[in-house]
C-alpha positions as CSV (number, residue, x, y, z in Angstrom):
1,X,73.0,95.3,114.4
2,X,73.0,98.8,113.3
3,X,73.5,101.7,115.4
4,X,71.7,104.9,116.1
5,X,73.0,107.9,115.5
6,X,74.2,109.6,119.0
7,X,72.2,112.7,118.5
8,X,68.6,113.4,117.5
9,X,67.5,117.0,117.1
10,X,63.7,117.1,118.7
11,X,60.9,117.6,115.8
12,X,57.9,119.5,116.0
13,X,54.9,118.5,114.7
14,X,55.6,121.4,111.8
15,X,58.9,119.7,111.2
16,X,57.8,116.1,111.1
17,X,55.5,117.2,108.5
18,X,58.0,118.8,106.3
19,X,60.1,115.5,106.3
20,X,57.6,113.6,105.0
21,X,57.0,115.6,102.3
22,X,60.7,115.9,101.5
23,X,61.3,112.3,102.2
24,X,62.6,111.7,98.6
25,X,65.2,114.1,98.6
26,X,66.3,113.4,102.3
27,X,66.7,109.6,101.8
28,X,68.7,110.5,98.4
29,X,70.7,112.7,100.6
30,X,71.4,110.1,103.2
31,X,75.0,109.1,104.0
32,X,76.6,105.4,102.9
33,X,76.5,102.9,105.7
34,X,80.0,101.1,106.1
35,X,80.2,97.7,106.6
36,X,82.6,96.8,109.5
37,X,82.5,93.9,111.5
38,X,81.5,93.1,115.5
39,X,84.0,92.9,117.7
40,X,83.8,89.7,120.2
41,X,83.2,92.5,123.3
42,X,81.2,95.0,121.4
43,X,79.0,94.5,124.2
44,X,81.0,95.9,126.9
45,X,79.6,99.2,128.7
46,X,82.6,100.8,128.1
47,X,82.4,100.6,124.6
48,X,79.3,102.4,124.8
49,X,81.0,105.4,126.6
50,X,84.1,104.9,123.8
51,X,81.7,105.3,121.0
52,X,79.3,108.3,122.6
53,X,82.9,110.7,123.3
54,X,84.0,109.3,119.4
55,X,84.5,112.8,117.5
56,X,82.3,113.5,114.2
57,X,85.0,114.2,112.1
58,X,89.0,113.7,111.8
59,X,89.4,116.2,109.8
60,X,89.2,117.2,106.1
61,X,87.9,114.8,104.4
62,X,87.3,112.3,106.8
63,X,83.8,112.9,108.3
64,X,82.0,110.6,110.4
65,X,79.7,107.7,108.6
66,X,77.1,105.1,109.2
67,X,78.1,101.3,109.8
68,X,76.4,98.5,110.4
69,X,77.8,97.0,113.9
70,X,77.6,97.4,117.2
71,X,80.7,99.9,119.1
72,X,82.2,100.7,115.6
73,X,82.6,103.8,113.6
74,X,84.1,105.2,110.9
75,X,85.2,108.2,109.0
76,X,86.1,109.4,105.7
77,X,85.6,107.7,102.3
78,X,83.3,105.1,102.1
79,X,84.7,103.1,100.2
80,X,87.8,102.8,101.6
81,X,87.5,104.7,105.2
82,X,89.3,104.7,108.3
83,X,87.3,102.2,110.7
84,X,87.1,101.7,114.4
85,X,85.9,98.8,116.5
86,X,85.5,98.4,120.2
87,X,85.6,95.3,121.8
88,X,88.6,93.5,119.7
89,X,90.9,91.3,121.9
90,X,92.8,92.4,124.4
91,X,96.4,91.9,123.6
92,X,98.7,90.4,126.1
93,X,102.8,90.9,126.6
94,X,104.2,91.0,123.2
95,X,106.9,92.0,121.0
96,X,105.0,93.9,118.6
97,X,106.0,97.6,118.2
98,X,104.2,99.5,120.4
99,X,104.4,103.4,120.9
100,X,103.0,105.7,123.0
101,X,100.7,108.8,121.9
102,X,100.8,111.8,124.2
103,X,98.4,114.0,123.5
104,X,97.2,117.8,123.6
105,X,95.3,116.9,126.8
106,X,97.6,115.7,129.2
107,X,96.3,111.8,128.1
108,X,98.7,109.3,126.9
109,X,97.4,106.7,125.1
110,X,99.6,103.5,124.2
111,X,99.1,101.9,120.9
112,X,100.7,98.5,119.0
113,X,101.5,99.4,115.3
114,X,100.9,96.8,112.8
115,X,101.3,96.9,108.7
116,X,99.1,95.0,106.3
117,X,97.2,93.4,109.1
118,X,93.2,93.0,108.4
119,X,91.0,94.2,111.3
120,X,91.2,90.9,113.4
121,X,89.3,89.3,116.5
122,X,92.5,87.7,117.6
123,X,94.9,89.3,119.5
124,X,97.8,88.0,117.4
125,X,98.6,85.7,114.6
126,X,96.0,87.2,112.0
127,X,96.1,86.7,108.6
128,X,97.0,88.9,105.7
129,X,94.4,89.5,102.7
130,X,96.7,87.2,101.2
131,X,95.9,84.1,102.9
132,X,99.5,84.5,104.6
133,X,100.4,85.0,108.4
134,X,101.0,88.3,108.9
135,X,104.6,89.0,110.5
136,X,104.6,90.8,113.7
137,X,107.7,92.2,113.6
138,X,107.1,93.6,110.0
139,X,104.6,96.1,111.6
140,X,107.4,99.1,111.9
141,X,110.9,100.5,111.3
142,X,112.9,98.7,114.1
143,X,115.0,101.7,114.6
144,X,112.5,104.7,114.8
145,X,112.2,106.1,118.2
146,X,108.5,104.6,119.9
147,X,107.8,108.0,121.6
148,X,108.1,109.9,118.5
149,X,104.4,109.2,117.6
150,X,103.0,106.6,114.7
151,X,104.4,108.7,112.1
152,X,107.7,108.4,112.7
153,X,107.0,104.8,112.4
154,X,105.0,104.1,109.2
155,X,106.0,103.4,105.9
156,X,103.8,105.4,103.6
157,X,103.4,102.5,100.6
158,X,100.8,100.5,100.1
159,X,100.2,99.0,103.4
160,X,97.3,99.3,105.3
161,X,97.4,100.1,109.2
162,X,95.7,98.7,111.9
163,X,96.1,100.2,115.5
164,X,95.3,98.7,118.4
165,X,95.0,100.2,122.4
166,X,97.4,98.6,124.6
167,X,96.9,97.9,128.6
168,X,93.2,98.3,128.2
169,X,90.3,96.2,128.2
170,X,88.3,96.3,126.3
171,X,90.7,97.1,123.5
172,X,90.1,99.6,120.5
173,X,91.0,98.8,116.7
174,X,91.5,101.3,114.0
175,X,92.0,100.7,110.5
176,X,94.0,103.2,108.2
177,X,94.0,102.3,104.7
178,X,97.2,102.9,102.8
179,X,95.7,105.8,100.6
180,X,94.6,107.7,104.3
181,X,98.5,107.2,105.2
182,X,100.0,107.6,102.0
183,X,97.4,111.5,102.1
184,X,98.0,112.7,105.3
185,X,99.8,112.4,109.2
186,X,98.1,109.8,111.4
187,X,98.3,112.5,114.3
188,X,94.6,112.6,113.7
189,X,94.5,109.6,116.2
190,X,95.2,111.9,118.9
191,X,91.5,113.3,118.0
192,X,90.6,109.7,119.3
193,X,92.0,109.8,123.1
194,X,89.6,111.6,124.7
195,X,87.2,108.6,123.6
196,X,90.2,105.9,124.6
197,X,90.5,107.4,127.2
198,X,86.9,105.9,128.6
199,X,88.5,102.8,129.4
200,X,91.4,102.7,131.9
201,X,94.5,101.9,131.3
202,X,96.1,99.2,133.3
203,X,99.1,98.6,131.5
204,X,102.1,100.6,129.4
205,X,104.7,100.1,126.6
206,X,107.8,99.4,128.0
């Protein structure tokens, strides 16, 4: 199911006309639709309100683009972009690194950390694209501080990163490809927590 696009400028008759003249050029011009798949609870209300308050752009380079699923989003290149989906299991008590974001507003937002892990509708156990178990506890360095943010927790090689809310339901995904980490911080999440931020949080890292 595709989705709209959250905004639509009003047109005047004057304007509607112009577009269908120029409809070659404007549907040249039209940005690449990402595939990303539907989370089980892309359905939820709240996942509406997540995607509505989810910014346009995370900064250079990594604009906003079309995909093709309900509650999802993504930015940047579209061939290999940073990707969002709302609705994604909700994780229980685990032992998977988890770290806490606090951000410029006052909003902390708590976040498990896992390497080389494909976007996944389970809350655990997914596979790599590999065909092999992914481990859980190879999601971070073991001895970096969990308050320190994601960075201080990510390897910059040639894994991928998936990030997933903790203590909320529903639960919010986001995919960072390795060349995204391997460019630039991760603190752009923080750009992400007033849309998080929808959905109450019920539980914390310990």
């Amino acid at each position: 199911m595709s989705r709209s696009p959250r905004r639509r400028p009003a047109r005047t008759a004057a304007g509607t006309a112009a577009l269908a003249l120029a409809g070659v050029p404007l549907l040249a011009g039209c940005a690449s639709t990402v595939g990303v798949a539907v989370a089980p609870d892309a359905a939820d209300p709240a996942c509406a309100r997540v995607v509505l308050a989810l910014p346009e752009s995370l900064g250079d380079g990594l604009d906003e683009l079309r995909t093709t699923s309900q509650a999802t989003w993504a930015w940047g290149d579209p061939t290999d972009p940073v990707t969002l989906r709302c609705g994604v299991a909700v994780p229980g008590p685990t032992t998977e690194q988890c770290v806490t974001m606090e951000t410029a507003s006052g909003t902390s937002i708590d976040w498990l950390v896992r390497a080389d892990a494909e976007p996944a509708d389970t809350g655990s156990g997914s596979n790599g694209s590999d065909g092999t178990e992914d481990d859980p506890d190879a999601t971070a360095d073991p001895d970096a501080d969990p308050t320190a943010g994601p960075d201080a927790l990510l390897d910059p090689g040639s894994s991928d990163w998936t990030f997933v809310t903790y203590g909320r339901d529903p639960a919010v995904e986001v995919h960072v490809p390795a060349a995204v980490v391997a460019e630039r911080s991760t603190s752009f999440l923080d750009a992400l927590s007033p849309a998080i931020a929808q959905v109450e949080a019920t539980r914390a890292c310990l």
